[in-house]
Backbone as numpy.savetxt, mean C-alpha at the origin, in Angstrom:
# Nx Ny Nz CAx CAy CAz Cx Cy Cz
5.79 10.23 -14.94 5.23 9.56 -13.79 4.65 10.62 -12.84
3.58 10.05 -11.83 2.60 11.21 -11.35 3.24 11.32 -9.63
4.33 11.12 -9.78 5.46 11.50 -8.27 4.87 12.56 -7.27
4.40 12.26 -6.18 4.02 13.23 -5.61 4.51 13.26 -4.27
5.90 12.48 -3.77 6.54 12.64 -3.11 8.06 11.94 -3.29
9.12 11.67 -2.45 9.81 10.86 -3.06 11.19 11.71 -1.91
12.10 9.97 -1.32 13.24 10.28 -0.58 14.60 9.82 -1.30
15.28 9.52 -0.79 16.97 9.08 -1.72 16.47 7.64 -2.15
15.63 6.57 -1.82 15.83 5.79 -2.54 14.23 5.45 -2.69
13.17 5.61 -2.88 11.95 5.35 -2.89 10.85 6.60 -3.47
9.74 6.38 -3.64 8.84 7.31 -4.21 7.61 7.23 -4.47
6.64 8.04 -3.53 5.18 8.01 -3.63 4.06 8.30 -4.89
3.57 7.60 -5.13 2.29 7.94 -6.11 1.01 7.72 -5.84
0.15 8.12 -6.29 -1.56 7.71 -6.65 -1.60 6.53 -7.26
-2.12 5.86 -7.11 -2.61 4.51 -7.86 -3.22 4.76 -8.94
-2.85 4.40 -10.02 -3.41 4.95 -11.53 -5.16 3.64 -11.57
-5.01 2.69 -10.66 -6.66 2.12 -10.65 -6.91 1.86 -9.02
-7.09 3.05 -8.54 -7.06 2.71 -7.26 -8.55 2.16 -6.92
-8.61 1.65 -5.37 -9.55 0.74 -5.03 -10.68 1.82 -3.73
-9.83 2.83 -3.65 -10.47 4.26 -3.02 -10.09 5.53 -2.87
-11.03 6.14 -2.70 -9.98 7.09 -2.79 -8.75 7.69 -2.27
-7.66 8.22 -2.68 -6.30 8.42 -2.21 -5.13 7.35 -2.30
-6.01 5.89 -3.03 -5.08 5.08 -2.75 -3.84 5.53 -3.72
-2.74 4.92 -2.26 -1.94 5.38 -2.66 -0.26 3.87 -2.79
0.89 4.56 -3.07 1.60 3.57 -3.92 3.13 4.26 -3.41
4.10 3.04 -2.73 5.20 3.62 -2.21 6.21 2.19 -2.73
7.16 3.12 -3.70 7.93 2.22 -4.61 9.40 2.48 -4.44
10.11 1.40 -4.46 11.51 1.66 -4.57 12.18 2.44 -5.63
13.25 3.04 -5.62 14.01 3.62 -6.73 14.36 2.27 -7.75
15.23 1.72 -6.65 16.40 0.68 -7.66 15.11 -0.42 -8.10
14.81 -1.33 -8.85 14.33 -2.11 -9.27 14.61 -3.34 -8.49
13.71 -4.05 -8.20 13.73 -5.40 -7.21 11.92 -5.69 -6.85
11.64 -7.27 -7.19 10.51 -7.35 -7.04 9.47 -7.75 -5.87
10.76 -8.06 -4.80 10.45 -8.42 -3.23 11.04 -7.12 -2.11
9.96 -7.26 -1.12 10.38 -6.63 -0.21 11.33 -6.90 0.63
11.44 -8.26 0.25 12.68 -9.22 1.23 14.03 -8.71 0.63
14.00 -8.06 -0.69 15.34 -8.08 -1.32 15.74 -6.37 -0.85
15.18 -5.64 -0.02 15.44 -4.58 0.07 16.73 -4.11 1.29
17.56 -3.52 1.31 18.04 -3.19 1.84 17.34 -2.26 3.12
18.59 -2.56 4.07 17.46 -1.89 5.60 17.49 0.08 5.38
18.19 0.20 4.43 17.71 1.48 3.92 16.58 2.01 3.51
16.47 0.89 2.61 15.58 1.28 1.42 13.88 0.57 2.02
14.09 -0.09 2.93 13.00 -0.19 3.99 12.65 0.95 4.51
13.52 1.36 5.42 13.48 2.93 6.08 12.74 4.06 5.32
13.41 4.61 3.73 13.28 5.38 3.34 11.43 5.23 2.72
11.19 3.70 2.49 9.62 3.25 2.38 8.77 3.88 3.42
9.06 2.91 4.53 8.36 3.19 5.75 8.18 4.94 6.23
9.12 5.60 6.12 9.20 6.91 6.40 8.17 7.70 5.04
8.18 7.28 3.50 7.41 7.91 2.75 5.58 7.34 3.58
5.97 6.32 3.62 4.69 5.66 4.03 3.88 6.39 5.22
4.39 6.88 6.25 4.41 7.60 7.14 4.08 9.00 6.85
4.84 9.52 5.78 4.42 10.98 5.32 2.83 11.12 4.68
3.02 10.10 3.58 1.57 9.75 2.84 0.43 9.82 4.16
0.57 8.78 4.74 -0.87 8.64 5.92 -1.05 10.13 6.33
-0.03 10.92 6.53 -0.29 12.11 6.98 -1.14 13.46 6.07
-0.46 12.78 5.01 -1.59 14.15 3.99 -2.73 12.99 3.67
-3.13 12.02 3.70 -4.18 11.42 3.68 -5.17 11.80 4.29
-4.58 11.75 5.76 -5.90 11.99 7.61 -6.16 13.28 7.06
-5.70 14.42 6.52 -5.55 15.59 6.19 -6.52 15.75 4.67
-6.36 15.50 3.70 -6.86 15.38 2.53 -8.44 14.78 2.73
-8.43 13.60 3.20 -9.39 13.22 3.61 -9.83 12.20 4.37
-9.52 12.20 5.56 -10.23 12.05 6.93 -10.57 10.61 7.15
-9.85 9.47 6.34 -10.78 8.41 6.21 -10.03 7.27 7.71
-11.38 6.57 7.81 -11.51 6.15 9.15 -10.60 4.80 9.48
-9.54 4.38 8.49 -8.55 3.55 8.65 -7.79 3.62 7.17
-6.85 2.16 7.70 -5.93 2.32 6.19 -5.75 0.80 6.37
-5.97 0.06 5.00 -4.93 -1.26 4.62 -3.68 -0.76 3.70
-2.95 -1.42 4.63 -1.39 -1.64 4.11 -1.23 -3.13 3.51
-0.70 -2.99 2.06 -0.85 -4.46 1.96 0.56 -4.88 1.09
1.59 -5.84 0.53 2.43 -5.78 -0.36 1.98 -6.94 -1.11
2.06 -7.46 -1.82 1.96 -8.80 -3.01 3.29 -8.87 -3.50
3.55 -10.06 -2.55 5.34 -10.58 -2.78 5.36 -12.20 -2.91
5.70 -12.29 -4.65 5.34 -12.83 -5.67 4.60 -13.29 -6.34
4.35 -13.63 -7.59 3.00 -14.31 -7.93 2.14 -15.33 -7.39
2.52 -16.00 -6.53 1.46 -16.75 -5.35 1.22 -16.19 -4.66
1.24 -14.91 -4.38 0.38 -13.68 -3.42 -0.41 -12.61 -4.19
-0.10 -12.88 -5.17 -1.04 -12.18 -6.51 -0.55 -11.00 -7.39
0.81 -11.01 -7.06 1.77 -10.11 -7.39 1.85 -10.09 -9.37
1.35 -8.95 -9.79 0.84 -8.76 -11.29 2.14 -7.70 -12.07
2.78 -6.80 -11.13 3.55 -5.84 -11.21 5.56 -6.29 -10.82
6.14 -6.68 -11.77 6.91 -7.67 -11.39 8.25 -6.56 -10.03
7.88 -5.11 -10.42 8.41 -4.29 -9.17 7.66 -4.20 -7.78
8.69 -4.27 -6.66 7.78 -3.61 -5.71 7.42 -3.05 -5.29
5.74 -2.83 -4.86 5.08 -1.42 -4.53 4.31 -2.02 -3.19
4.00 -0.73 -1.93 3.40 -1.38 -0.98 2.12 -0.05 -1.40
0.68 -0.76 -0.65 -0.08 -0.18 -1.39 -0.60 0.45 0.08
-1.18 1.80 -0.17 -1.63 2.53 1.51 -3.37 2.98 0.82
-4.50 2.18 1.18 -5.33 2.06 1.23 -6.03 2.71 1.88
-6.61 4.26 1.92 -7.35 4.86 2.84 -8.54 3.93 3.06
-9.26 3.36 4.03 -11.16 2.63 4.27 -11.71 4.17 4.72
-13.20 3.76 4.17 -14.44 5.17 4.91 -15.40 3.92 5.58
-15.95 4.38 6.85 -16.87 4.36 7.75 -18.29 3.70 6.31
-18.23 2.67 5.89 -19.70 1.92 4.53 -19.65 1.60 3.76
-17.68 1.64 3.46 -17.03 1.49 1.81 -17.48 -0.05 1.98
-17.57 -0.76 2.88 -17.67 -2.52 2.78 -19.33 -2.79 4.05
-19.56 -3.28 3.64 -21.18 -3.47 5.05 -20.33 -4.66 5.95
-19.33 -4.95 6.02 -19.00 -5.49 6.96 -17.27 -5.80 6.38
-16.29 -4.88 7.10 -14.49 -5.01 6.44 -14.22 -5.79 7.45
-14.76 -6.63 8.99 -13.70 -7.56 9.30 -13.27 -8.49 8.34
-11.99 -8.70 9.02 -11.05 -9.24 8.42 -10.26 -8.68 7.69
-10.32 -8.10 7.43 -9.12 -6.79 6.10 -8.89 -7.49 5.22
-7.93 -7.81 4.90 -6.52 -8.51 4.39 -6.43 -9.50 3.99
-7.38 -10.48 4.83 -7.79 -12.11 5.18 -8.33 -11.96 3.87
-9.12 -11.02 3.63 -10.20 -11.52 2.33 -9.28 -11.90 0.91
-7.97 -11.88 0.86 -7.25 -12.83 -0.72 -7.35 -13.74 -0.64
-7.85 -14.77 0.54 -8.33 -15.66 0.03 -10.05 -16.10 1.11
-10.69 -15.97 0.20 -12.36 -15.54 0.59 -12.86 -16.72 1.74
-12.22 -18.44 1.60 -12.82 -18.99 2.23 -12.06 -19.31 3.77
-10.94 -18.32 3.65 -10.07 -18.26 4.72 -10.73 -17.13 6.05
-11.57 -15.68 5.16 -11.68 -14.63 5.72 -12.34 -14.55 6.98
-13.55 -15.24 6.99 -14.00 -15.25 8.27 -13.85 -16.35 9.14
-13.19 -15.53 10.46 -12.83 -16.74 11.94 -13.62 -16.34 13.00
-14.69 -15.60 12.51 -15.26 -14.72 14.30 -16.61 -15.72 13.93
């Protein structure tokens, strides 16, 4: 596995099909396929990799936001039956128009402006 960080219960990677560059991938140790099932540890020890990642990201490369996103269960589009939260560097043209972020899983929901 392509581990490129990692605390007592969690562990950072590259996205083996990422959606830009740096995307990146912050996974539990123990096996569990919701974020709901996590212990307030193993939250912590996420959030804190998650936190490290953004930092060699702004650093690596400079990009002008981030989607954070999780897919928690298959009616959220969840394909990977473990859980991973995904840290999405955006650049300043990657989309001609990213309002809405997030909104866009479901397309006829996305725009409210």
């Amino acid at each position: 596995m392509r581990v490129i960080d990692e605390n007592a219960t969690a562990m950072t990677i590259r996205d083996g099909y990422p959606v830009s560059p740096g995307h990146t991938l912050l996974i539990p140790k123990r096996h569990t396929g919701s974020f709901f099932d996590l212990s307030t540890q193993e939250r912590d020890d996420l959030l804190a990799l998650l936190d490290r990642a953004k930092r060699v990201l702004d650093a690596e490369l400079q990009p002008q936001g981030y989607n954070i996103g999780i897919n928690d269960g298959a009616a959220a589009g969840q394909t990977v039956p473990h859980l991973h939260v995904h840290l999405i560097p955006r650049f300043e043209g990657d989309l001609s128009d990213p309002r809405g972020g997030v909104r866009w899983v479901i397309p006829a929901k996305a725009k409210y402006w």
